[in-house]
C-alpha positions as CSV (number, residue, x, y, z in Angstrom):
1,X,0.8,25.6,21.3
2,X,-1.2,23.8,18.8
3,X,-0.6,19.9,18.1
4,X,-2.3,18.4,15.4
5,X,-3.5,14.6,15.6
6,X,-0.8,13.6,12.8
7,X,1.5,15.1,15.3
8,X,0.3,12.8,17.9
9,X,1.2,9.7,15.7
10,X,4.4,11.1,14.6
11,X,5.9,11.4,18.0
12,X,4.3,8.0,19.5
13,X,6.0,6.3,15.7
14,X,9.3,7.8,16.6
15,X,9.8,11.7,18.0
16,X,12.3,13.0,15.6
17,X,10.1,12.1,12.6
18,X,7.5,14.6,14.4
19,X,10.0,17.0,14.9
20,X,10.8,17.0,11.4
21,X,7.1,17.6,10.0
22,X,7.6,13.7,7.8
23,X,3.8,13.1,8.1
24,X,4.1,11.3,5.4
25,X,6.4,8.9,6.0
26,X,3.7,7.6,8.1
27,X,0.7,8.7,5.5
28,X,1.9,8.9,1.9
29,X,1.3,11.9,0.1
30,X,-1.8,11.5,-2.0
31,X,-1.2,11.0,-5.5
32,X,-3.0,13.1,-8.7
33,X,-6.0,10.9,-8.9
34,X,-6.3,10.3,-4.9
35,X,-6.4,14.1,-4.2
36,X,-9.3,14.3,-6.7
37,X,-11.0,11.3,-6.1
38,X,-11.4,12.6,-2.1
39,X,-12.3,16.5,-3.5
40,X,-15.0,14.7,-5.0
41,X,-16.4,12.4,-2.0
42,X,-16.0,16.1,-0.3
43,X,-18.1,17.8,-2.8
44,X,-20.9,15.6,-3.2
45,X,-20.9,15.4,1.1
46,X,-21.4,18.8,0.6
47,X,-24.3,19.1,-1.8
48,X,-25.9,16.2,0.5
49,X,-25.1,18.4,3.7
50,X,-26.5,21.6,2.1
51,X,-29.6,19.6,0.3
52,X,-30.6,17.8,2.6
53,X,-30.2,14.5,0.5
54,X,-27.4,12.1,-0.4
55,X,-24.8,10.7,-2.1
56,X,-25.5,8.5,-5.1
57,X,-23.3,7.4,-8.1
58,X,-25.0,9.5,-10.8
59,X,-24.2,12.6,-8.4
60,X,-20.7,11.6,-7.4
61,X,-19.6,10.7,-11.6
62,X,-21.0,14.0,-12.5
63,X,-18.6,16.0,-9.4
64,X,-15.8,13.9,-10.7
65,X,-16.1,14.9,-14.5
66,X,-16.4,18.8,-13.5
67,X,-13.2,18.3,-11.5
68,X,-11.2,15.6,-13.2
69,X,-10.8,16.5,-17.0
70,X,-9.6,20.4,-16.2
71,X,-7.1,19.0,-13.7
72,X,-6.3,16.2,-16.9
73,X,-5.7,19.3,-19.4
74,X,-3.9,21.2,-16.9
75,X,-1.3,18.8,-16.4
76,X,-1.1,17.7,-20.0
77,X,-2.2,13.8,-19.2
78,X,-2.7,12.0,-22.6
79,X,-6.3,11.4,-23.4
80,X,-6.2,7.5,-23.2
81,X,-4.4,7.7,-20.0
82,X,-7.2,10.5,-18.2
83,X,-9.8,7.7,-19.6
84,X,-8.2,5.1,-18.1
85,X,-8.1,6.8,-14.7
86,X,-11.0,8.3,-14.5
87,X,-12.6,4.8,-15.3
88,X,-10.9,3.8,-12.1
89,X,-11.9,6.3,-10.5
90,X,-15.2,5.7,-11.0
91,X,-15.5,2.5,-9.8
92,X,-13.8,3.7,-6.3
93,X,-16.6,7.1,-6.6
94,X,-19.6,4.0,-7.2
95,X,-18.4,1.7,-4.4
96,X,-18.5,4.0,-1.8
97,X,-22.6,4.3,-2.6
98,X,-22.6,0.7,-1.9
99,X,-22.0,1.3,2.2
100,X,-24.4,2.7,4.7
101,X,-23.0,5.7,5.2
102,X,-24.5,7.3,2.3
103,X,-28.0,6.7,3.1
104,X,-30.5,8.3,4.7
105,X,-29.8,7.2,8.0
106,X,-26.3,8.5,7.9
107,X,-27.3,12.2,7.0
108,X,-24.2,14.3,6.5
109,X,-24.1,17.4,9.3
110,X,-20.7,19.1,8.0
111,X,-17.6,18.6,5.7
112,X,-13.8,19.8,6.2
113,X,-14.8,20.0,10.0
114,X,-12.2,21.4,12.5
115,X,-12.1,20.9,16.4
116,X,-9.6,21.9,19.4
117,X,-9.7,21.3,22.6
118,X,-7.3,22.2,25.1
119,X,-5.1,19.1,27.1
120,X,-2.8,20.1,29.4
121,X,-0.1,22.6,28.2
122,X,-1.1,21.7,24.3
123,X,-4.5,22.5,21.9
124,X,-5.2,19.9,19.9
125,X,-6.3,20.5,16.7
126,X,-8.3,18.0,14.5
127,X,-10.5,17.6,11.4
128,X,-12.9,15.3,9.6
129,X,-13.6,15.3,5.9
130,X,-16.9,14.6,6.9
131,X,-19.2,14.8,9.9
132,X,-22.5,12.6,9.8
133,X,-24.7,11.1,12.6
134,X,-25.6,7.4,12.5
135,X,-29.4,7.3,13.1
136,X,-29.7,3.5,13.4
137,X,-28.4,3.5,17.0
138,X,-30.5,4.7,20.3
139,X,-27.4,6.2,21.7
140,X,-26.2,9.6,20.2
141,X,-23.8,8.7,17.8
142,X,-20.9,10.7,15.6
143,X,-19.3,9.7,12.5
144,X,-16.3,11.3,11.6
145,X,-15.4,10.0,7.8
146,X,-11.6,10.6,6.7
147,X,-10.5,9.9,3.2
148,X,-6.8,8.3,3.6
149,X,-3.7,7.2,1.8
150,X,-3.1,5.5,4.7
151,X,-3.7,1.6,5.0
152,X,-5.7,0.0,7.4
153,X,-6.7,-3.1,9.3
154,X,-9.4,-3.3,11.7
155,X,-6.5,-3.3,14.5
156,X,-4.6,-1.3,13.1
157,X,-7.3,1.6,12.6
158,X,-8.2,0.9,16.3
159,X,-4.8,1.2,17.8
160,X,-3.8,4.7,15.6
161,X,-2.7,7.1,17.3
162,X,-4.6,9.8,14.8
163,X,-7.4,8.4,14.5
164,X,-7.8,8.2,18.5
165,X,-6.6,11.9,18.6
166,X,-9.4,12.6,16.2
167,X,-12.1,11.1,17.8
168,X,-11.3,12.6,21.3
169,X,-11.2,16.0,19.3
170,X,-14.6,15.6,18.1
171,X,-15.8,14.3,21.9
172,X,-18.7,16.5,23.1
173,X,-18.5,14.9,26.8
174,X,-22.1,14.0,26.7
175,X,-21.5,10.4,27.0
176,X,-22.0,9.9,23.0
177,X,-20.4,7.0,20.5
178,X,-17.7,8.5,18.1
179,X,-17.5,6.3,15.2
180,X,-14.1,6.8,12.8
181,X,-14.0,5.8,9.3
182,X,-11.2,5.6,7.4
183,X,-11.8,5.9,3.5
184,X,-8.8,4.0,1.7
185,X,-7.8,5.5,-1.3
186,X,-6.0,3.5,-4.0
187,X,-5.3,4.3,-7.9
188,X,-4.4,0.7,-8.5
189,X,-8.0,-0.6,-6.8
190,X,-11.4,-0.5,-8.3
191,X,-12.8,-0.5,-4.9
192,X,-12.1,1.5,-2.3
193,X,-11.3,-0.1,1.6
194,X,-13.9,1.0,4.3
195,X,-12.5,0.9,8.2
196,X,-14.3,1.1,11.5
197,X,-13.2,2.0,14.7
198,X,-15.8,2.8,17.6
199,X,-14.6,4.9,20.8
200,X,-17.4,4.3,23.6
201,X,-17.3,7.3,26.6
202,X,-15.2,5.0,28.7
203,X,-12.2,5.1,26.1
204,X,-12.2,8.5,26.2
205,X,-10.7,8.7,29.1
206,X,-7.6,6.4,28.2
207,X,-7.4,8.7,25.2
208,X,-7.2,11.5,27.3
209,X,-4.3,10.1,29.2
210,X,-2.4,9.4,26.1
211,X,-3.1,12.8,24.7
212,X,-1.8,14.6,28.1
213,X,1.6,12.7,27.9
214,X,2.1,12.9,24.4
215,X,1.3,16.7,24.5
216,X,3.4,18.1,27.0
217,X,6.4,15.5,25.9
218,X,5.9,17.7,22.3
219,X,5.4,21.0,24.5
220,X,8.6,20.0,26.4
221,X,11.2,19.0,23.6
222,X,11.9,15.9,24.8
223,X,13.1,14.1,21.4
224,X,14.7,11.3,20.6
225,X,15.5,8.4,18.2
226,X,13.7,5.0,18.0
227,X,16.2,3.0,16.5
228,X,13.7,-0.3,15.9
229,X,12.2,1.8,13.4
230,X,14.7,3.6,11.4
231,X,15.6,0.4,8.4
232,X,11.9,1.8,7.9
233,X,11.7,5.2,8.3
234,X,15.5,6.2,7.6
235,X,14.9,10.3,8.0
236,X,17.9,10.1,10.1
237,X,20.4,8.3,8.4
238,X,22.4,11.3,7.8
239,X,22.7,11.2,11.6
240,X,25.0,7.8,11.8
């Protein structure tokens, strides 16, 4: 039985909502503009990964226009409106130059990664947008960049569930840092919203734990309500 890492959160947030496949009342669905803007952080990984270089603003504006004005025709959006949003967009695609992880010393290694690993009764199954390795430390060191509708804090990103799954996912064993980054995403921002979370080899293990449980809870069918949640989430209203 596969379990994904958004399946992890979804059943620690409240069980029912994972049996109902709502990811997204805990990670909104992205929008037009998000869904492009991360195809074209993706891309221009990509080209970095298979050129050996990396990500600048001149390389990511020049993805963006090859993918952003046919999508714009496509779906009939007025010309002054695809400007405006595409300006936007822009200044998200230019920020994200402005962090380390585009440089040299964060060379990208893969994109639209994919990892299982078996725990317990379960295989867990997660991905990464983006795969690079941070050079600047002495210890071996992943970094596993998502691009996310999801907002962050530096405790929240810590505590998630996902994000925890993730890491563990992409956990050789060999006693290496895993570094997450969550990639905020939002049309109403010029700037996009960088979040860190570090997993050392002796979190691993607590995240192994919490994996097990989780898993064979999922593998079992033991669901039920969490009724301090549901003003929130209200999937199951039609159930009172």
């Amino acid at each position: 039985m596969y379990v994904g890492a958004n399946d992890i959160a979804c059943y620690m947030f409240c069980p029912i909502l994972q049996s109902k496949k709502r990811y997204d009342i805990i990670t909104p669905k992205p929008t037009l503009i998000q869904k492009n803007i991360r195809t074209a952080f993706i891309e221009s990984e990509r080209n970095a990964c298979l050129k050996d270089s990396i990500v600048t603003s001149q390389k990511l504006i020049r993805i963006w226009d090859k993918i952003w004005w046919p999508v714009a025709a496509k779906h009939g959006i007025p010309l002054k409106d695809a400007e405006m949003l595409s300006f936007q967009a822009g200044s998200q695609l230019s920020d994200y130059c402005k962090y380390d992880i585009s440089d040299w010393m964060f060379p990208t290694v893969g994109v639209e990664a994919e990892s299982d690993v078996r725990i317990g009764p379960v295989t867990l199954k997660a991905t990464a947008d983006v795969v690079k390795v941070d050079l600047h430390k002495k210890v071996p060191t992943t970094v596993l960049v998502n691009f996310t509708t999801q907002k962050f804090s530096l405790k929240t990103a810590a505590l998630d569930p996902a994000i925890k799954a993730t890491a563990y996912a992409f956990y050789t064993g060999k006693n290496e840092i895993v570094t997450h980054i969550a990639v905020g995403l939002n049309e109403q921002a010029d700037k996009i919203k960088i979040t860190t979370s570090i997993f050392r080899p002796k979190d691993m293990e607590e995240i192994r734990k919490m994996l097990y449980y989780v898993g064979c809870s999922i593998y079992s069918g033991s669901y039920y309500g969490n009724p301090y949640l549901c003003k929130e989430c209200q999937v199951c209203q039609d159930f009172i």
